[in-house]
C-alpha positions as CSV (number, residue, x, y, z in Angstrom):
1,X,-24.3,-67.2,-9.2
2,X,-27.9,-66.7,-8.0
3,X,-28.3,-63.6,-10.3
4,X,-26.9,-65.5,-13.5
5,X,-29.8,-68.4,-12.2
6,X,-32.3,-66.0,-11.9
7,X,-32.0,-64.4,-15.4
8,X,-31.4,-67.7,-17.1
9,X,-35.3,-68.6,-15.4
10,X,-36.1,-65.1,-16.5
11,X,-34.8,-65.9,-20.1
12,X,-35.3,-69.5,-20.5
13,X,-39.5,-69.5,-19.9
14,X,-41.0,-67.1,-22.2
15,X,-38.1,-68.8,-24.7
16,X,-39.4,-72.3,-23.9
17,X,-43.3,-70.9,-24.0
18,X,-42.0,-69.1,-27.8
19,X,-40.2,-72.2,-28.9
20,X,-43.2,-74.7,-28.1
21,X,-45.6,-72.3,-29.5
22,X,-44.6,-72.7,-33.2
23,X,-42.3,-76.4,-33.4
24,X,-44.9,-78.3,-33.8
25,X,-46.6,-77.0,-36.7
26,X,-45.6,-79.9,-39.5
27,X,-47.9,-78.6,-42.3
28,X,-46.9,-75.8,-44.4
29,X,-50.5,-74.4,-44.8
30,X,-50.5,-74.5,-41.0
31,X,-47.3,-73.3,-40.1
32,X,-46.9,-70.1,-42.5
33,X,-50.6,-68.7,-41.1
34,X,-49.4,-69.1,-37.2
35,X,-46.3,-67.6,-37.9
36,X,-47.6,-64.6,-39.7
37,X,-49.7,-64.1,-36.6
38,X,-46.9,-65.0,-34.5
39,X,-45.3,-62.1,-35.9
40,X,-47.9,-59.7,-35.6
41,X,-48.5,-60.5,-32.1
42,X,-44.9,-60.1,-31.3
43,X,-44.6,-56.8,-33.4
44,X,-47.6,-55.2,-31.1
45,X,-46.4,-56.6,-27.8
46,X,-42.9,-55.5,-28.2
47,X,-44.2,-51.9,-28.9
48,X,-46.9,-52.0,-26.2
49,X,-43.8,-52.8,-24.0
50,X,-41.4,-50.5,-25.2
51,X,-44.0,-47.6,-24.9
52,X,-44.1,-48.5,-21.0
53,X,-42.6,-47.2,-18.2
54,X,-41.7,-48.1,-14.8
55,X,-39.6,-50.3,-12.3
56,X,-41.1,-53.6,-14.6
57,X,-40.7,-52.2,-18.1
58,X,-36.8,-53.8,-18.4
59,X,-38.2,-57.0,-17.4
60,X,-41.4,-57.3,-19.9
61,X,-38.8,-56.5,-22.9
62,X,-36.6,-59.2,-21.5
63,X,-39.5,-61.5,-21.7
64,X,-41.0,-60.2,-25.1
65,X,-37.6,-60.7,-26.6
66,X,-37.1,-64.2,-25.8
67,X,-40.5,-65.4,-26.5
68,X,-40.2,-63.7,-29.4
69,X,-36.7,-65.3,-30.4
70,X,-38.0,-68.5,-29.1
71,X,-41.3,-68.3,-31.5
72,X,-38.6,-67.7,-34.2
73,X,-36.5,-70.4,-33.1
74,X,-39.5,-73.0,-33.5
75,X,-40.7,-71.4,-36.8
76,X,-37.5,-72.2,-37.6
77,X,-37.7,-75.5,-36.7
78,X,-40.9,-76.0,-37.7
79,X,-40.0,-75.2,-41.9
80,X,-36.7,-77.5,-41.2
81,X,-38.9,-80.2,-40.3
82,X,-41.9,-79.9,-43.4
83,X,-38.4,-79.8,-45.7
84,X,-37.2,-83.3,-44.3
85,X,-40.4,-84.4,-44.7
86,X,-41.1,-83.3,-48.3
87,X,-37.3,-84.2,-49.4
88,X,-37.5,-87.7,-47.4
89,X,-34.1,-86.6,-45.5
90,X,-33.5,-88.5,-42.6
91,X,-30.8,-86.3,-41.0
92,X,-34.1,-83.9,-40.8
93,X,-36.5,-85.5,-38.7
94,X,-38.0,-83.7,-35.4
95,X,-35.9,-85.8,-33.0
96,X,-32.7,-84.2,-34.3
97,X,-33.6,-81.0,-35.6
98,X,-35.6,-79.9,-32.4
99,X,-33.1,-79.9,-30.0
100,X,-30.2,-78.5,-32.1
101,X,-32.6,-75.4,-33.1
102,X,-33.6,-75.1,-29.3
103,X,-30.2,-75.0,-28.4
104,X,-28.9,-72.8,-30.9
105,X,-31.6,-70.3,-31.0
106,X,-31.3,-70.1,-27.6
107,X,-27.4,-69.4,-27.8
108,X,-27.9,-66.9,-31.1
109,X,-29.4,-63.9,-28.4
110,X,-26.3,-63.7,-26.2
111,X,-24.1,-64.7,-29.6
112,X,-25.1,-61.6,-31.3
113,X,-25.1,-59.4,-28.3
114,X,-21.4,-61.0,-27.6
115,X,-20.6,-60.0,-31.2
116,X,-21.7,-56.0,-31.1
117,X,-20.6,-55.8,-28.1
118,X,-16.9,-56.2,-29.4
119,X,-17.4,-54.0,-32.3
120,X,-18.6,-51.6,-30.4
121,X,-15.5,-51.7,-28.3
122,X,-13.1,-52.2,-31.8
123,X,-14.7,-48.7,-33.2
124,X,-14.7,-46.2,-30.0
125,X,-11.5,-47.9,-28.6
126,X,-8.3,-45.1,-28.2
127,X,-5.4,-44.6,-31.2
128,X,-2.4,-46.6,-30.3
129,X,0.0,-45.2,-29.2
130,X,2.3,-45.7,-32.3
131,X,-0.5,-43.9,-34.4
132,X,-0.6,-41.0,-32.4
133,X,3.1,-40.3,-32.6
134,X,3.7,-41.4,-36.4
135,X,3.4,-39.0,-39.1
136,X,0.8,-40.3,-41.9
137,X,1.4,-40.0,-45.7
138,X,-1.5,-37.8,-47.2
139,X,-2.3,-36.0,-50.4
140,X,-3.6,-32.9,-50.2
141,X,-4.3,-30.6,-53.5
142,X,-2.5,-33.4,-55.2
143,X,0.9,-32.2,-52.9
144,X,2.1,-35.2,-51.0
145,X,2.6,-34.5,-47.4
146,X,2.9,-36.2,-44.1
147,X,1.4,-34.8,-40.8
148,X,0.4,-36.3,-37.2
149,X,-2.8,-37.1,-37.3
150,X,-5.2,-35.5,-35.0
151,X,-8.1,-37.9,-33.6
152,X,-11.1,-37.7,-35.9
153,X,-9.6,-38.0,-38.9
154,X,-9.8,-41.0,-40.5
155,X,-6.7,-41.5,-43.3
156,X,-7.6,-44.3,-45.8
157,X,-5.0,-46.8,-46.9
158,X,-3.6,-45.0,-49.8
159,X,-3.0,-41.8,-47.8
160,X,-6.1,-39.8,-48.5
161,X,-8.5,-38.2,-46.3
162,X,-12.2,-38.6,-46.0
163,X,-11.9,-35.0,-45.0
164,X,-13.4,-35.1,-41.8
165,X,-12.0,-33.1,-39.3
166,X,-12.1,-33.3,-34.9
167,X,-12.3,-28.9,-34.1
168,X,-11.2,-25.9,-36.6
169,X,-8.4,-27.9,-38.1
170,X,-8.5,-27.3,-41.7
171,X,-5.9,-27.5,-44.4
172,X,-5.6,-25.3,-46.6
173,X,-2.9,-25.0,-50.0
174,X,-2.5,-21.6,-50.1
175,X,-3.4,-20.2,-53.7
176,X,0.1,-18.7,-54.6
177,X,0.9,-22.1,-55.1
178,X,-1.8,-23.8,-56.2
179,X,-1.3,-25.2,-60.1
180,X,-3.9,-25.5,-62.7
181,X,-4.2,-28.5,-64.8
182,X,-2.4,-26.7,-67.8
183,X,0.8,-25.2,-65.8
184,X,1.6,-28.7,-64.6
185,X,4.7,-30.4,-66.4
């Protein structure tokens, strides 16, 4: 529990320091200028840090990347904010739109992290074990076949091959039976 604390401090500053930067800005003239340099300021501190090394470096993108989602969070807020005023909404004033963009902006780092995280896990994740002992339908030199398939070769749903193949496994008709377009019935 004390490390989940400590990186939620370590997050949730330089995310507060981002957000506050830029949710303030209720003019448009103001608020397009300071995010164009809140982008360039992010752009060169996030490569400064990148190009570092050291014991430190893992914590300095940890704290470039939230202040830099949190600056983007408030931007975001920010442009909300100048709408509701220019369209007259009330449902997009400051005192509702702040914290629901603070909250979800702050959520939207581990949301997409969550999210690739699982695909990453769907596409390297093993064959069943029912795919690796049925045969598969293919067509190959227009001659229907069915074969196991081998692991790195992906079978589309209507049977045919992207024709990538896992080792020296290649299929080959042999020519003595291979039929031009003219001796097919």
């Amino acid at each position: 529990m004390e490390h989940l604390r400590s990186f939620a401090t370590l997050a949730a500053i330089p995310y507060l320091v981002g957000f506050l930067a830029l949710c303030f800005w209720w003019r448009w003239w103001l608020l397009v200028p300071a995010g164009i340099v809140a982008a360039v300021l992010a752009k060169v501190e996030f490569a400064s840090v990148n190009a570092s090394d050291g014991a430190g470096a893992a914590f300095g993108i940890i704290l470039v990347i939230f202040a830099m989602i949190g600056a983007a969070s408030g931007f975001v807020a920010s442009g909300v904010v100048v709408i509701g005023r220019m369209t007259r909404l009330r449902a997009l004033r400051a005192v509702y739109v702040l914290p629901v963009v603070f909250i979800l902006g702050f959520g939207s780092f581990f949301a997409v992290t969550w999210t690739q995280q699982k695909i990453r896990e769907t596409r390297y994740a093993p064959p069943s074990a029912a795919c690796l002992d049925n045969l598969h339908p293919a067509r190959i030199a227009d001659v229907a076949i069915t074969f196991p398939v081998a692991p790195g070769i992906l079978l589309y749903g209507d049977g045919t091959s992207d024709g990538t193949f896992s080792g020296a496994t290649h299929m080959h008709a042999p020519s003595a039976t291979r039929q031009t377009e003219a001796e097919r019935p």
